[in-house]
C-alpha positions in Angstrom: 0.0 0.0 0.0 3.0 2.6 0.9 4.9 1.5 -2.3 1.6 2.5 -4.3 0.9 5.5 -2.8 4.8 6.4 -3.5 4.5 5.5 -7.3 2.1 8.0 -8.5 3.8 10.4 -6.5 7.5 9.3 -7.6 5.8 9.3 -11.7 4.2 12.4 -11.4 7.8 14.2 -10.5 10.2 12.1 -13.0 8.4 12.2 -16.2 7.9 16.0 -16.7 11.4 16.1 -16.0 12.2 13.5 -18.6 9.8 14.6 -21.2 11.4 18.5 -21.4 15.0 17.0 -20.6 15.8 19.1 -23.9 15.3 22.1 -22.9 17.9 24.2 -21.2 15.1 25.5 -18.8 13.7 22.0 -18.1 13.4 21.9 -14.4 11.0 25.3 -14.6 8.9 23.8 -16.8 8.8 20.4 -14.8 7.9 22.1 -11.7 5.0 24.2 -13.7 3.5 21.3 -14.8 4.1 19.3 -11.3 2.1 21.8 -10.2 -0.4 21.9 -12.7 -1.1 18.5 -12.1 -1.5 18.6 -8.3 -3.2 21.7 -8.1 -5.6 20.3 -10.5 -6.0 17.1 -8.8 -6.6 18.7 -5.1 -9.4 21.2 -6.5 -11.2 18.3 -8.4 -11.1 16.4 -5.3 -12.3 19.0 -3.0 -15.2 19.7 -5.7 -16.2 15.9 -6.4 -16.9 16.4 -2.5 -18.7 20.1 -2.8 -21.0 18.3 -5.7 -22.9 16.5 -3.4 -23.9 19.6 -2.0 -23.9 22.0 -5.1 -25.2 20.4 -7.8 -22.8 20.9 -11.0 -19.7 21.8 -8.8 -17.5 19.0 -10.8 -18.0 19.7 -13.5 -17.7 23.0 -14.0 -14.4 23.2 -12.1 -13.3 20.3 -14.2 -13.9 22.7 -17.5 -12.7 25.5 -15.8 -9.4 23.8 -14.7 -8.7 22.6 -18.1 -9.1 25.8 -19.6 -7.1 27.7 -17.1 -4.4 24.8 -17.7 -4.7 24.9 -21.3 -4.7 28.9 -21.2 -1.0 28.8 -19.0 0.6 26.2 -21.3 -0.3 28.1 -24.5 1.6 30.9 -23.3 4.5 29.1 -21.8 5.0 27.0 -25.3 4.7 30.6 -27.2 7.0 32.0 -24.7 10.0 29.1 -25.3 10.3 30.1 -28.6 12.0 33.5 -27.1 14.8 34.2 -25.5 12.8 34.4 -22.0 14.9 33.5 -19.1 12.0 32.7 -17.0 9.3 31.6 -19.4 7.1 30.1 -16.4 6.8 32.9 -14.5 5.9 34.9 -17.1 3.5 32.4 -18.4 1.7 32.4 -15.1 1.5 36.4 -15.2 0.0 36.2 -18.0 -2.4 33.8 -17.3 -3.1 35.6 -13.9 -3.9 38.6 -15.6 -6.8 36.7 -17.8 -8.2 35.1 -14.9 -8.3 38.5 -13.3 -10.1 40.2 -16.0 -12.7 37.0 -16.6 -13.5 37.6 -12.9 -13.9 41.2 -13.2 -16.3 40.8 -16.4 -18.4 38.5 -14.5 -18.7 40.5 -11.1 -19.8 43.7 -13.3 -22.1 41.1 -15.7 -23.5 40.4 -12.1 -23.7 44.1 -11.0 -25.5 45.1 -14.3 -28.2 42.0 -13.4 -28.8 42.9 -10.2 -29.5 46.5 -11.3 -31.8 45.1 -14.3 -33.7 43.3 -11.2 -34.4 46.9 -10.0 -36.1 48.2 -12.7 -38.1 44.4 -13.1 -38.8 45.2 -9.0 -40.8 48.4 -10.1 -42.6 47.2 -13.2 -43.7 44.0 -11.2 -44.8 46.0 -8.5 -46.5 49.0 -10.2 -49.8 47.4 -10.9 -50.0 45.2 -7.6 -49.5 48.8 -5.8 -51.8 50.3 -7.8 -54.3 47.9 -7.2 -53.6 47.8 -3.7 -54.1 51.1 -3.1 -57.2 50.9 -4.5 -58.9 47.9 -2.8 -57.1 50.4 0.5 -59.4 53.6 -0.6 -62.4 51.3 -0.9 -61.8 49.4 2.2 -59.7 51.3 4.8 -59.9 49.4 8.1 -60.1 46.5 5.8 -56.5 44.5 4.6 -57.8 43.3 1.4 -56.3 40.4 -0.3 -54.4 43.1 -2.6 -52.7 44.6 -0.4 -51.8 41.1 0.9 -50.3 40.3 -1.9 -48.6 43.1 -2.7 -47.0 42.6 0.7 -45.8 39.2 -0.1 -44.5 40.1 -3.7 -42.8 43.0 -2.1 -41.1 40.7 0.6 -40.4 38.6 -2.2 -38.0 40.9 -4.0 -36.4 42.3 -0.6 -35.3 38.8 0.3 -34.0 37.8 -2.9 -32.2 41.0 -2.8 -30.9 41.1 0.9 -29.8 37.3 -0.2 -28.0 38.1 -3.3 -26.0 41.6 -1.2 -24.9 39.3 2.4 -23.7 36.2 -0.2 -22.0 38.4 -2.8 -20.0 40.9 0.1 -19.0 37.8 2.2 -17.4 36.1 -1.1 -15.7 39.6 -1.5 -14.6 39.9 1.6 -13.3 36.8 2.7 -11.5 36.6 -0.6 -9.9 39.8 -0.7 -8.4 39.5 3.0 -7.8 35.5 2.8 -5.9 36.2 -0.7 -4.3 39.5 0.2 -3.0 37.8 3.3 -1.6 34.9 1.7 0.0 37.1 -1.2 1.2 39.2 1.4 3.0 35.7 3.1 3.8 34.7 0.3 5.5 37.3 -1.4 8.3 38.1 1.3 9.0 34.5 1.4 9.3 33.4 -2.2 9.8 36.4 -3.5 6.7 36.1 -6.3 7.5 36.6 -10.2 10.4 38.6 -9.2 11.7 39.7 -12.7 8.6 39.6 -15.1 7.9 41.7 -17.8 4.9 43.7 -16.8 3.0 43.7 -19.5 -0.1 42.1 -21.3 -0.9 38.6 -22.6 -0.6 38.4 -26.7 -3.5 38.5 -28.6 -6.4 37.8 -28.9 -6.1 38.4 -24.4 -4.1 41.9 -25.1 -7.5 43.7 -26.2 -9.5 42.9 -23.0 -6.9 43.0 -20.1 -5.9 46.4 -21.3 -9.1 47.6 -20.1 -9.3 45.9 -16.9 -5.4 45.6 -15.7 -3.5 49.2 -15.3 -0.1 49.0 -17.2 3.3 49.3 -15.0 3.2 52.9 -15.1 -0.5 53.3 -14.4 0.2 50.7 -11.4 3.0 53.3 -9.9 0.3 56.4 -10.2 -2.1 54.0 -8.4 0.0 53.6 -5.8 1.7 56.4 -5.2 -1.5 58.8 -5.3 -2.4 56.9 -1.7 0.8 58.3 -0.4 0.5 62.0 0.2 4.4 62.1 0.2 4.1 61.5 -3.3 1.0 64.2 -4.3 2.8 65.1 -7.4 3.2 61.7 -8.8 1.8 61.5 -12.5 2.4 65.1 -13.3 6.2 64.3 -13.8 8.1 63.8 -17.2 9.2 60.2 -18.0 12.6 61.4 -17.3 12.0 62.8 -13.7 9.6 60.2 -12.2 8.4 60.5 -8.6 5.8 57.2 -9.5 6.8 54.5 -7.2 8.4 51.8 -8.9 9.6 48.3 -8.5 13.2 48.0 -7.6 13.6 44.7 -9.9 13.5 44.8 -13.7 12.5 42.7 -16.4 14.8 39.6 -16.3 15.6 39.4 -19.9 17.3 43.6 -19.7 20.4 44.5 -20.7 23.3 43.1 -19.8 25.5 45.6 -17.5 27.9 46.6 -20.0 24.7 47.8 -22.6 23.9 50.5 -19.1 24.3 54.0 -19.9 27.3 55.4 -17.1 24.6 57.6 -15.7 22.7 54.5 -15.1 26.1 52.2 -13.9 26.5 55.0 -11.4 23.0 55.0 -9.8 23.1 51.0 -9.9 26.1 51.1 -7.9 24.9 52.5 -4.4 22.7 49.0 -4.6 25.1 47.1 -4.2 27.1 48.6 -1.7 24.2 47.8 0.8 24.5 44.4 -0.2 28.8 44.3 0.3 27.5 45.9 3.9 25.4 43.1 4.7 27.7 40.1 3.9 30.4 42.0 5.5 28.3 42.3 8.8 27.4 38.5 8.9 31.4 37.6 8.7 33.7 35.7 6.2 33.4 38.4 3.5 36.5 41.3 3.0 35.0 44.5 1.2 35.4 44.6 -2.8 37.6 47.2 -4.1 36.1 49.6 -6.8 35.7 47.8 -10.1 33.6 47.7 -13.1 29.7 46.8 -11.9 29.8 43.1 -13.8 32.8 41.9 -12.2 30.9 43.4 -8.9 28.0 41.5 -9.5 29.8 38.1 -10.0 31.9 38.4 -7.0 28.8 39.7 -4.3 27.0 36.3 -6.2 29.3 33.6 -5.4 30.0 35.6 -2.1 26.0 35.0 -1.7 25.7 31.3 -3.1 23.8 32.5 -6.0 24.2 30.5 -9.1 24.9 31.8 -12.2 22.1 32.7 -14.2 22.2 32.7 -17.5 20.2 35.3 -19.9 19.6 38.1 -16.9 19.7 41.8 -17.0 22.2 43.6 -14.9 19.4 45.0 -13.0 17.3 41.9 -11.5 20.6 40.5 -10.8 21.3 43.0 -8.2 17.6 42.7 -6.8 18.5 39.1 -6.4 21.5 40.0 -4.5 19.3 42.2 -2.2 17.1 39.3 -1.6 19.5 37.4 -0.7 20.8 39.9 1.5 17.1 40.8 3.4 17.0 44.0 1.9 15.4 43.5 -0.8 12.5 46.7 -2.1 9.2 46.2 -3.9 9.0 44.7 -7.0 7.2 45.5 -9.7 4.6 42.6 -9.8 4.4 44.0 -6.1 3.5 47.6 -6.8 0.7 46.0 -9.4 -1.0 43.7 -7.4 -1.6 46.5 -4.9 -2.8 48.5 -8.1 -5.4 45.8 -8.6 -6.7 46.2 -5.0 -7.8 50.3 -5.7 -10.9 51.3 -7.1 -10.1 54.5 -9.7 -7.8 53.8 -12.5 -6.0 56.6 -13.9 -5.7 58.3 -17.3 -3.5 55.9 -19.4 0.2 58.5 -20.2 3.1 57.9 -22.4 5.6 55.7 -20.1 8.8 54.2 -20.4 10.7 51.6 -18.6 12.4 51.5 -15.8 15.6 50.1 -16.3 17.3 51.2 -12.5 14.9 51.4 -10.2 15.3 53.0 -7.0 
């Protein structure tokens, strides 16, 4: 019995391995599909156990699994084609940022309903108040059977209504703080799609999440207009940007060498924080002044970071402050809490951000 329980496990983490054992990025794309496959498995459990309570449950997050699955692995085979260094993650923001707008479409689809029932509300109810204020005129001390069921009909509609609000704001609720929190968790700990390109899916996705998910730049206004410290954020030129932005980049950036001296400069005060840190925990003897690649190589295999192959100068140094605890905000971070504000802003001309802070 153990040995079989072991198998399916043992299978289920050898043969993604084995089947992408070409690719030079093989183990992310293992992992993506090992978790494909459990998550998959552990929601279609849980719901073959919800169905016998709501009818249908099954089955519609079997197709609904499938798609999402099908919808991530689209993007991740488009995405090996190009020079991605980290074409899972960027697969999965992709997909995220689908999902997100799908859910959005159907909480307005259901917003624009329950207004329709308003206006059905009053049309239903205008002639049973009508005629209930008649049968009242010709019977005052009388309740006549109109006004009776007037009363009902009108009862009617409040519950259905009161229903629909307590169910629809306890969803929101619990899922906004139970998510938040775990993104919140999650994020210091794992450090979440550190290094994606913020941007949106290909076509035919790029049309509708446009509208629904603010761009990078849109994401700094959103965030920085709750900080009063930053008032005058969005009024800047790209240039001279006061918008708060991630301290990581884009993991497929330029290399060091390709950085403007301007930008070399400003990219080395990041790493000095890091030299400060290793120095402080013992067994590392300050770096002299040097060209920022060697830098970079040295503060990694001071770290224990691997080489990695295909990054930008600048997520490399983000790594290094992760490593080292002192890590900023990225920029999937200062989207996410975009996502959680109300008003989006007037779309502006942006550009990237190849140093950050």
């Amino acid at each position: 019995m153990l040995g079989g329980a072991y198998i399916p496990g043992f299978l289920m983490a050898i043969l993604p391995l084995w089947f992408f054992r070409g690719e030079t990025r093989a183990g992310d794309i293992a992992l993506a599909v090992e978790c494909w496959l459990l998550g998959e498995t552990g929601l279609l459990l849980l719901m073959k156990r919800y169905d016998t309570v709501r009818r249908g449950a099954f089955r519609t997050a079997l197709g609904l699994g499938i798609a999402c699955a099908a919808l991530y692995f689209s993007f991740l085979s488009r995405l090996l084609a190009t020079n991605t260094p980290i074409p899972a993650e960027q697969a999965s923001f992709w997909t995220m940022e689908v999902i997100f707008s799908a859910l959005s479409l159907c909480w307005v689809f259901m917003l624009v309903l329950a207004a329709g029932t308003w206006v059905l509300h009053a049309r239903c109810l205008a002639p049973l108040h009508l005629a209930s204020n008649k049968s009242q005129k010709a019977e005052p001390e009388a309740s006549t059977p109109q006004f009776a069921k007037y009363a009902r009909a009108r009862a009617a509609f409040c519950t259905a209504r009161l229903s629909l609000a307590v169910s629809a704001s306890m969803i929101s609720l619990v899922t906004v703080f139970l998510w938040a929190g775990a993104f919140s968790f999650a994020n210091k700990s794992f450090n979440l799609l550190a290094g994606v390109n913020i941007s949106y899916p290909p076509p035919p996705f790029y049309s509708i999440t446009r509208l629904i998910v603010p761009s990078a730049k849109q994401a700094r206004y959103l965030v920085s207009k709750a900080d009063k410290n930053k008032a005058n954020c969005g009024k800047d030129s790209d240039e001279d940007n006061s918008c708060e932005a991630g301290s990581d980049a884009p993991a497929e950036g330029p290399p060091c060498a390709a950085l403007s001296p301007t930008d070399q400069d400003t990219l080395q005060k990041r790493p000095n924080k890091v030299e400060q840190v290793l120095v402080a925990n013992g067994g590392f003897t300050p770096l002299p002044v040097e060209d920022l690649q060697s830098r970079i190589e040295k503060l990694n295999k001071a770290a224990g970071i691997k080489p990695r192959p295909g990054y930008g100068c600048v997520i490399r140094v983000y790594l290094l402050e992760n490593k080292a605890g002192i890590a900023e905000h990225t920029e999937f971070h200062v989207l996410a809490r975009a996502l959680l504000l109300a008003r989006r802003p007037t779309p502006k001309r942006s550009s990237p951000v190849m140093v950050g802070k």
